[in-house]
GUVO-860235 format. One record per residue (C-alpha): residue in one letter; x, y, z. Coordinates in steps of 0.25 Angstrom, whole numbers, plus 5000, padded with zeros to 4 digits. Layout:
AXYZ;...
***
This chain:
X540352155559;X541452165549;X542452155559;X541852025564;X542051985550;X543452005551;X543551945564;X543851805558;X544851705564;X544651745577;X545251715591;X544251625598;X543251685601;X543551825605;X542551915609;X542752075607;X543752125617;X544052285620;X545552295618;X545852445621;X544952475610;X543852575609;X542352535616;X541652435606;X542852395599;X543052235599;X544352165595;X544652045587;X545651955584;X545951885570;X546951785569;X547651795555;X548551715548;X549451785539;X549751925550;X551051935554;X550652015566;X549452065573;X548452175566;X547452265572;X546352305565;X545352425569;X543852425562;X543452565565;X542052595564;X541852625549;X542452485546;X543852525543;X544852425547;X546252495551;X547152385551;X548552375561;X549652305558;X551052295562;X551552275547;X551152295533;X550752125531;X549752125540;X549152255538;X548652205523;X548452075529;X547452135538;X546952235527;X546552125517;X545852045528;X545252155533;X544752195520;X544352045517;X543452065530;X542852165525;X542652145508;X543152005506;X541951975496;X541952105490;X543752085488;X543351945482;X542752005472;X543552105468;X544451995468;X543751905457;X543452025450;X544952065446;X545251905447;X544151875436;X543651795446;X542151835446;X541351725439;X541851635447;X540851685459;X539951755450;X539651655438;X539751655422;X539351825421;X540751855426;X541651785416;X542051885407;X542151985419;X543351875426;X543951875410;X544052025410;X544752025424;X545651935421;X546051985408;X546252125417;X547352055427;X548552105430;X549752005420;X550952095423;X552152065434;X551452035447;X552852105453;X552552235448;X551352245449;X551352215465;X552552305466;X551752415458;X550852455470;X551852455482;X553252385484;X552352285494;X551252275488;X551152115485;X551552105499;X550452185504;X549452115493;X549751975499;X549752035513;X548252095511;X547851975502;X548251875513;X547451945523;X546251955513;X546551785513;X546651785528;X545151835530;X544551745519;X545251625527;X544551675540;X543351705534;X543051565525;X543351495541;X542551565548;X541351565536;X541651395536;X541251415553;X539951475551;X540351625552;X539551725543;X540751765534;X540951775520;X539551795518;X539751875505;X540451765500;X539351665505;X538251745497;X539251755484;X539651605484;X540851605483;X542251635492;X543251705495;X544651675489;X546151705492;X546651835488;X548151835482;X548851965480;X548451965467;X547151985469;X547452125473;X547752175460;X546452155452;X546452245437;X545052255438;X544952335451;X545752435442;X544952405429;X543852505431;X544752625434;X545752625424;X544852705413;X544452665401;X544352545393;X542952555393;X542952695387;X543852675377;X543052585370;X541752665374;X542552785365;X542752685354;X541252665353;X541052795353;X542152815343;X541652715333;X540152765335;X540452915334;X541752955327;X543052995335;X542453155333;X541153115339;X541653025349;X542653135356;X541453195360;X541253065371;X542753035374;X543153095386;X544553145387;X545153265393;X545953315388;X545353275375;X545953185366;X545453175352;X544853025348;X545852945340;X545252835334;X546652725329;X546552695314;X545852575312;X545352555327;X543952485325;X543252525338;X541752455332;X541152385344;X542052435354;X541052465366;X541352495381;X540552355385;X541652275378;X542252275393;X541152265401;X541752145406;X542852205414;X542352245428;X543052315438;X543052265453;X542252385454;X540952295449;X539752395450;X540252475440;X541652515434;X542352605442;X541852745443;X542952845438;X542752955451;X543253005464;X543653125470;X544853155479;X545253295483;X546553325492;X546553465500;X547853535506;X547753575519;X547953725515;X546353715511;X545853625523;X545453655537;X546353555543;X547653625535;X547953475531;X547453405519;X546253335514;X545953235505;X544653175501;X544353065491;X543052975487;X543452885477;X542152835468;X541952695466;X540652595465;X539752615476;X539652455480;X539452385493;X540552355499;X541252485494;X542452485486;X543152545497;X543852475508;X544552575519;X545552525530;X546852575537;X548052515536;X549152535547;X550452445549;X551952505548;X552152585535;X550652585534;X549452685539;X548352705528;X546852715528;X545952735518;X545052655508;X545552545496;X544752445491;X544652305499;X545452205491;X546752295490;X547652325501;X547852475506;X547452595506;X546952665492;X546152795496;X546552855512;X547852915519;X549052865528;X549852935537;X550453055528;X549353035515;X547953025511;X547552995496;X546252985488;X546052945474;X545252965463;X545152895449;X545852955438;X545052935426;X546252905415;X546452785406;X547152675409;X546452575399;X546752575386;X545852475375;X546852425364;X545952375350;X546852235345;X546652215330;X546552055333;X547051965320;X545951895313;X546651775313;X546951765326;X546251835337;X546951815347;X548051895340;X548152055339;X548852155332;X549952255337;X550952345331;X551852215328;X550752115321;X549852005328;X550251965342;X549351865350;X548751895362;X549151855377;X548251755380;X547951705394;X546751575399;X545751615410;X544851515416;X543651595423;X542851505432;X541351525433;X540251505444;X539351435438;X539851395425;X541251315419;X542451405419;X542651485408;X543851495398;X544551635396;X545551685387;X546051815390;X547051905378;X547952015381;X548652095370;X549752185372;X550152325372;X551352405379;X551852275383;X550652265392;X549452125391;X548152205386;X547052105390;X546052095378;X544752135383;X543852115372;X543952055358;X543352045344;X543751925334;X542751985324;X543352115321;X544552045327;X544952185338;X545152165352;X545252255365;X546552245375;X546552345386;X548052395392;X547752455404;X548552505417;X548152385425;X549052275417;X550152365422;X550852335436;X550152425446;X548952405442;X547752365451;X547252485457;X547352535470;X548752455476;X549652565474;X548852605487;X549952525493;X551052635491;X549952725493;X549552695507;X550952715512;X551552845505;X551852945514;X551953075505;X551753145491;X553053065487;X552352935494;X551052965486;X551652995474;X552552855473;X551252775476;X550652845465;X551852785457;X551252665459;X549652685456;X549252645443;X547752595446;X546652645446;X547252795440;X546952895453;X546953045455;X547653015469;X547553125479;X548553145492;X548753235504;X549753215515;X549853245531;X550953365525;X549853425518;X550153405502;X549053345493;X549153295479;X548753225469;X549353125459;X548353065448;X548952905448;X549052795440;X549652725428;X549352795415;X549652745401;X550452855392;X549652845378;X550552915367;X549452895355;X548252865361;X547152935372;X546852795378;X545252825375;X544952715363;X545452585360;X546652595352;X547252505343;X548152395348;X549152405337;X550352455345;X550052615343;X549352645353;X550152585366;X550352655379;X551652735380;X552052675396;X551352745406;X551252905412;X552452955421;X551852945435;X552553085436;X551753145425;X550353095431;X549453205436;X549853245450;X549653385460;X550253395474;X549953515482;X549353595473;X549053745475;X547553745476;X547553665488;X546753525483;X546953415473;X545653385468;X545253255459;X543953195453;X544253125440;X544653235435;X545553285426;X546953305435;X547853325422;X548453435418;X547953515405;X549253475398;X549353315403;X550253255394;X549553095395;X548453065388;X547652985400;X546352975393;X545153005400;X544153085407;X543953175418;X542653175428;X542553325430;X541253355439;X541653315454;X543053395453;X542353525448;X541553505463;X542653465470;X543553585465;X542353685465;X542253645481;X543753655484;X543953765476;X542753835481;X543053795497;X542853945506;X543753865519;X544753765523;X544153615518;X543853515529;X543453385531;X541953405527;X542353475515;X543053365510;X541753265513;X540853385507;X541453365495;X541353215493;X540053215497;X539953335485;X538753325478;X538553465470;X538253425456;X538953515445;X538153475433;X536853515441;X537353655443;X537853655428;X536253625425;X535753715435;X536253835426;X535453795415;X534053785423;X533953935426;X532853945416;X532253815417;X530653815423;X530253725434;X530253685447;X531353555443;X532353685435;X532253765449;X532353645458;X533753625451;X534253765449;X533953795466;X534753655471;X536153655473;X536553555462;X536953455474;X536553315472;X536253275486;X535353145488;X533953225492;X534053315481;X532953335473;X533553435464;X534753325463;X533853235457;X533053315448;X534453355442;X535153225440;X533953185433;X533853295425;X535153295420;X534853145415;X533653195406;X534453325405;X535653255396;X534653155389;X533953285386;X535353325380;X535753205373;X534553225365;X535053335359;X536653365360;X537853255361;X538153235376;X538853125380;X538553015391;X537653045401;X538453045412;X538953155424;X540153215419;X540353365415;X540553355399;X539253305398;X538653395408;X539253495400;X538953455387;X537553465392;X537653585399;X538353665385;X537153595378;X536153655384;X536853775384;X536853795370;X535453745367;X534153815366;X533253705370;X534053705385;X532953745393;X532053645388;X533053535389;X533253565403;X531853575407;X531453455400;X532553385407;X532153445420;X530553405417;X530953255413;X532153245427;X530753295436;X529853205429;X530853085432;X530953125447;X529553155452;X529252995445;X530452955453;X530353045465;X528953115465;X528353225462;X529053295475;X530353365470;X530653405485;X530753225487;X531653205474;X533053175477;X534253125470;X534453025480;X533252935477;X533852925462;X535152925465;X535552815474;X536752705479;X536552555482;X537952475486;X537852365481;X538652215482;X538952105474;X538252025484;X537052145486;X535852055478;X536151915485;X535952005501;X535452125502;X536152155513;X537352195503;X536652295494;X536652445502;X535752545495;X535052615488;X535552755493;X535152885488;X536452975484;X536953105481;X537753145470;X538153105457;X539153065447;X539753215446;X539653245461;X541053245469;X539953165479;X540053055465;X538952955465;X539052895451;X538052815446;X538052725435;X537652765421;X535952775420;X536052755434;X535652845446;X536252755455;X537552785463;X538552675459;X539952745462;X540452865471;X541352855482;X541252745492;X542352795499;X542852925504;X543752975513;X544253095518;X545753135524;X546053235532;X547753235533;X547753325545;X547053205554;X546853085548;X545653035556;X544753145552;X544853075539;X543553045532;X543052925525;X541952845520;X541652705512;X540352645510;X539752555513;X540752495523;X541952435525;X541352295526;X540752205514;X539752125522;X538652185525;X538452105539;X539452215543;X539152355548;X540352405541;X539752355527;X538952485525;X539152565538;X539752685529;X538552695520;X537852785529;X539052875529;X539352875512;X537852905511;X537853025519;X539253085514;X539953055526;X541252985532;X541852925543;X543152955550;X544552865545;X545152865555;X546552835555;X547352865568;X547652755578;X546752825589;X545652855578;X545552695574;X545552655587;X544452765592;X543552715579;X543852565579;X542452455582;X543352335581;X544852275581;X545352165574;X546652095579;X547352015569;X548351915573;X549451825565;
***
């Protein structure tokens, strides 16, 4: 169905012909303006397209209408989302959002910054954004005929609009993962509330640095909420801050060769973030997944190299406090008296309602525009944020473009050169057999300041330029055989650059404890038996504190093996019980949020080590998690299971106008902490990020690579490829990427002939 979709401009009337193609493969011709030459294009069974083409031009022409076929409604949006472009579809709620996005664009030199990600990267931009227009062309016509297209955009009332290169390079698909604007004033809350003594206790930073509060910062009414109003393209929630990638030498696998395994954790949304294609012309051969408004390649292999990421969680973001003059609040102070702000006019247009005036302000600091996010006339302070997306480089992913075509570590590590955003823990292997890691991106060097609080803006507390590429974390080939990274911390003990932040610690204890701990050579289905890795180690740090507790619900936790498989019983007894557990504990010790990680775990745990009353606590704690279960479950413990609390729904922008588009509920495993991550939302048991995508590469033959993306590769739920993989992504299970010639050919259900 999707290729019937993509099938526009057609010859006259074609009907399917076998052209030495396998049985029940059909062909179809397109006729587009804008090739230079002919482009073949395999679908394979899975919905991947693996696109032909005789020169670099055509191949992202193809990509962006390929891509357009397959989530134009879900790019337009992206699109207005990093335009600030959204209430003019979706009405008068969405003002403020399109103000904070455009206060968020890019404003530096347009030369460096296309020249940032690869030497032809406007060229490929206009290639891939022309091919995007090509099939909005096609698609309007034959919609304007009668055909059943665009129904997306029929449903939403609105349509689709010309992409220009520019578009590609939307700040606010970066916003969500560049850490921590939002914290920073979060920590100033708790500063003002608590004291800088009390408050350490809740800021997060390893290696600790002590709270600093500036003389005469005024952090009353500061509040995390203040920037609400600045959404990611990710909308359901902000990005999650997880993944895991592990790269193997071939000295500890069972092919001699290396592995490397990624599932990088993002919203779970219909369609998925994920877009996968293969991409094959001269000086190019790269498979793998990106996201569908970008060209390339972002997570996969080519011939010689296979990468994965995974976020590192450092600070990118740094809040600035103006001291505004009372007599003119559009002026601020700085470390030379009062200068006026930058001040730019937007008009917003509104559905619905008359268009709306904006004036956005931008201070400045480093030499760099600081948009001013929020402001207060009344105590006369404002908040400007400098962050690494104003810099050249700075919309996420692109770098991709070098990427895709290095050849070896000296390829890989000049591609990393350019990645500034989002900041990734990139792991590599190659067909030689060397595996690495480099931790990427652009990090500001603070002299004075750790980057967690709003400082100042009167000049003492500027950035210091940026941290030598050379002097970012890096291994390559290291002794024990693996590079291993979950959001962790990859810094050495005596790391010189204070990159302000924390470390998620649970998934890499696993993922260590299962390679460290392997008795033979690691295969293929060792690799998925750890992503789909649902032992929980706060359960087993529990399970030693219930040797002495009575009942049937105390043995039922201290016989199971502390995994959280969906039809556990034991599984959900525990993960209520640890929620009426910490409640229990807050009552009666200082612990902080109630959230999965390992301090407050362990702050719980040395509690209840320490306190007489422990038994009771645990036992009352048990007694309430069972009461809870047989209301919600029945009296039966052996029908309890985690995977009736614990569930997933997909959902679309356009899932409560047709059904159709909303996939789920599904019970799931895991958790938050699990290497198998299936984060919820806070006062939620509902899965609302994990990994949509994983793959699997084996560098000894590339097509017993692994890899899934759910739902589909399609956003039209008329198509079978719209959620064709779910079934697999349930079950922990993957299909072949294949990559040779003979491999495409053997799996392909349909070709696409593009013609000039």
């Amino acid at each position: 169905m999707i290729l019937s979709i993509l099938a526009l401009a057609l010859l006259p009337a074609p009907s399917p012909v076998p052209v030495n193609n396998p049985p029940g493969q059909t062909v179809r011709f397109i006729k587009a303006p804008g090739l230079q030459q002919k482009v073949r294009i395999l679908r394979d069974k899975w919905g991947i397209a693996h696109i032909y083409a005789a020169n670099q031009h055509d191949l992202f022409f193809a990509q962006g209408y390929s891509a357009a076929a397959d989530r134009l409604f879900q790019m337009e949006l992206w699109k207005r989302v990093g335009q600030g472009r959204l209430a003019e579809v979706l009405g008068p709620d969405y003002v403020k959002r399109d103000v904070g996005a455009r206060l968020l664009r890019y404003r530096g030199d347009m030369k460096s910054e296309y020249e940032s990600y690869a030497p032809d990267a406007q060229e490929i931009l206009k290639a891939f954004t022309d091919g995007i227009n090509a099939y909005i062309t096609d698609a309007l016509a034959r919609r304007k005929k009668g055909n059943a297209v665009l129904h997306d955009f029929t449903l939403a009332g609105f349509d689709p609009e010309p992409w220009k290169p520019e578009d590609c390079l939307s700040r606010m698909a970066a916003y969500g993962m560049t850490g921590n604007a939002a914290s920073e004033l979060g920590n100033a809350k708790r500063v003002k509330e608590l004291g800088a003594e009390a408050a350490q206790r809740f800021i997060s930073q390893d290696p600790e640095v002590k709270v600093f509060i500036p003389p005469g910062a005024d952090y009353s009414g500061l509040d995390a909420s203040l920037l609400d109003y600045l959404v990611p393209s990710d909308q359901r929630i902000p990005f999650p801050r997880e993944s895991n990638n592990w790269t193997i030498s071939g000295k500890l696998t069972a092919t001699g060769k290396p592995m490397l395994a990624n599932d990088p954790h993002r919203s779970i949304l219909a369609p998925s973030l994920r877009y996968m294609v293969h991409l094959v012309a001269p000086g190019w051969d790269v498979i793998g997944a990106g996201e569908p408004a970008l060209p390339g390649v972002s997570i996969g292999h080519n011939q010689q190299i296979a990468w994965g990421l995974t976020i590192f969680p450092v600070d990118q973001q740094d809040l600035y406090l103006e001291e505004l003059d009372p007599q003119d609040p559009e002026r601020y102070h700085t470390a030379n008296g009062w200068k006026r702000m930058k001040k730019e006019h937007e008009s917003v247009r509104v559905k619905g309602a008359e268009t709306r005036d904006a004036e956005l302000f931008f201070t400045e600091h480093g030499g760099a525009l600081c948009p001013v996010l929020w402001r207060d006339e009344k105590t006369h302070r404002a908040l400007a944020l400098r962050w690494i997306g104003a810099e050249p480089g700075g919309a996420g992913y692109l770098a991709s473009l070098t990427l895709d075509r290095a050849a070896n570590w000296t390829g890989f590590q000049s591609a990393m050169r350019r990645w500034k955003l989002p900041p990734e823990n990139m792991v590599y292997a190659d067909r030689s057999g060397n595996i690495g890691e480099i931790s990427a991106g652009l990090f500001p060097f603070r002299k004075n300041v750790a980057g967690f609080l709003p400082m100042p803006g009167n000049g003492e507390y500027e950035w210091d330029g940026f941290i030598p590429f050379e002097k970012l974390p890096h291994e390559f080939d290291p002794q024990k055989g693996y590079v291993a990274t979950a959001n962790n911390r990859v810094l050495p003990k005596d790391y010189p650059y204070k990159l302000a932040t924390g470390w998620s610690d649970l998934r890499i204890e696993r993922i260590h404890e299962v390679l460290d701990g392997a008795k033979k050579k690691l295969t293929m289905d060792d690799m998925s038996g750890l992503q789909n890795d649902v032992m929980s180690l706060p359960a087993r740090d529990l399970q030693k504190l219930l040797a002495d507790v009575p009942g049937a619900e105390a043995k039922l936790l201290r016989e199971w093996d502390a995994r959280l498989n969906a039809d556990s019983a034991a599984a959900a007894l525990f993960k209520i019980f640890q929620e009426k557990l910490y409640a229990l504990i807050k009552k009666h010790a200082e612990v902080g949020p109630e959230e999965d990680s390992r301090p407050i775990m362990q702050q719980a745990l040395d509690f209840l080590q320490k306190v007489p009353e422990r038994r009771e606590l645990l036992q009352q704690a048990l007694e309430a998690a069972a009461k809870d279960l047989k209301n919600e479950q029945g009296e039966d413990p052996t029908k309890w299971s985690w995977g009736k609390l614990h569930t997933v729904t997909l959902e679309h922008p356009l899932g409560a106008r047709e059904s159709a588009y909303r996939l789920g509920p599904f019970p799931r495993p895991g958790d938050g902490t699990t290497v198998d991550s299936t984060g919820t939302a806070q006062n939620s048991r509902q899965q609302v990020s994990g990994a949509s995508f994983r793959e699997i590469l084996d560098l000894k033959r590339w097509d017993n690579s692994l890899a899934v993306n759910t739902p589909g590769q399609s956003g039209d739920p008329q198509s079978k490829h719209y959620s064709d993989l779910l079934p697999l992504w349930l079950d922990g299970k993957y299909f072949p990427l294949v990559y040779s010639k003979t491999g495409v050919q053997r799996n392909s259900e349909e070709e696409i002939r593009m013609e000039p």
